[in-house]
RODO-2510 file (C-alpha; in nm, 4 decimals, decimal comma):
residues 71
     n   res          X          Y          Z
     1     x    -2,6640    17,4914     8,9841
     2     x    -2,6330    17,2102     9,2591
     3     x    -2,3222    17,3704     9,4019
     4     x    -2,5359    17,7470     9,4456
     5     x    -2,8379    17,5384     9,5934
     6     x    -2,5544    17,3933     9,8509
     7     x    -2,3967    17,7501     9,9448
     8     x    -2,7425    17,8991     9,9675
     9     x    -2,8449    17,5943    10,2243
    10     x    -2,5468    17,5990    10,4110
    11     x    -2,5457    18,0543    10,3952
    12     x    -2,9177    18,0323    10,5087
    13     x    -2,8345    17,7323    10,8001
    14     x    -2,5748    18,0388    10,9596
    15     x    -2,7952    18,2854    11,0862
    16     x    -3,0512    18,0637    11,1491
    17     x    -2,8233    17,8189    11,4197
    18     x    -2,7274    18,1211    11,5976
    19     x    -3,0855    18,2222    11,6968
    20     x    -3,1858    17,8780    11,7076
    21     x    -2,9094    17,8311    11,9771
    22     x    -2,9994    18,1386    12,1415
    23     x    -3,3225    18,0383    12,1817
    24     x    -3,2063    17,6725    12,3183
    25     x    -3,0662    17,8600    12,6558
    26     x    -3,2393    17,6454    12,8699
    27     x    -3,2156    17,3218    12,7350
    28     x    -2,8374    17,4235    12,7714
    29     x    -2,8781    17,5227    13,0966
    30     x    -3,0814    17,2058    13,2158
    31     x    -2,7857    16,9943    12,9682
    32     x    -2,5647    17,1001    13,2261
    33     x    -2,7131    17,1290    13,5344
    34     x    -2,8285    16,7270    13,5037
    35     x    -2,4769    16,5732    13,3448
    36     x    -2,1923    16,8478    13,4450
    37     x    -2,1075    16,8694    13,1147
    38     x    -1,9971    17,2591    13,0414
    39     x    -2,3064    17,4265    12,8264
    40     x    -2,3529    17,7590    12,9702
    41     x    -2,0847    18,0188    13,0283
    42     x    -2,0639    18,3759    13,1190
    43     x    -2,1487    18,5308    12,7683
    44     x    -2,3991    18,2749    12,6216
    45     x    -2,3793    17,8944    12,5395
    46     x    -2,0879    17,7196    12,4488
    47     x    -1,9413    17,6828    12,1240
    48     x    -2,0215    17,3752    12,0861
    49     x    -2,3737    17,3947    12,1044
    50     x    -2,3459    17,6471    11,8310
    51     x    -2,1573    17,4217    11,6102
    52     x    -2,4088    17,0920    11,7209
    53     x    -2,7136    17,2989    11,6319
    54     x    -2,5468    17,4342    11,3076
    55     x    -2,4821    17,0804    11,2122
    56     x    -2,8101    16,9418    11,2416
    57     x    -2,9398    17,2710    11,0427
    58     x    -2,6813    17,2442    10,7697
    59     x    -2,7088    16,8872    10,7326
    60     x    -3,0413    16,8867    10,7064
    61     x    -3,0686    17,2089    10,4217
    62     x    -2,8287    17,0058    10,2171
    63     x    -3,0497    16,6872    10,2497
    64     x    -3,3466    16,8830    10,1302
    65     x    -3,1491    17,0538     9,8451
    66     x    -2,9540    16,6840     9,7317
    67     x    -3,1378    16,5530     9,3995
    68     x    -3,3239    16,2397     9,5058
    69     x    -3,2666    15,9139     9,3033
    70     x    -3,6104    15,7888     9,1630
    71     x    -3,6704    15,4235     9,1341
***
């Protein structure tokens, strides 16, 4: 049961990092206009950006979905 509430989390966090990065164009852009670093290309943000964003998403679904130890 645990293991389907984990691929559900991280199956949901997938489509929902893309847009989320999507959306996050001009934080990108201003990321790399103010430290150089390389955020914005030709055909969208970088990869990483998709992969930071779907890391904070995923990480954070399987948080929520983790049983919680009661005291």
């Amino acid at each position: 049961m645990l293991v389907r509430k984990l691929l559900f989390a991280v199956l949901i966090a997938t489509p929902l990092s893309i847009l989320t990065t999507i959306l996050l164009f001009p934080l990108w852009s201003w990321l790399e206009a103010s430290t150089g670093i390389e955020s914005v290309g030709h055909s969208g943000p970088a990869e990483w950006c998709y992969a930071a964003v779907f890391l904070v998403i995923a990480t954070s679904g399987v948080l929520l979905v983790l049983p919680r130890r009661r005291r």
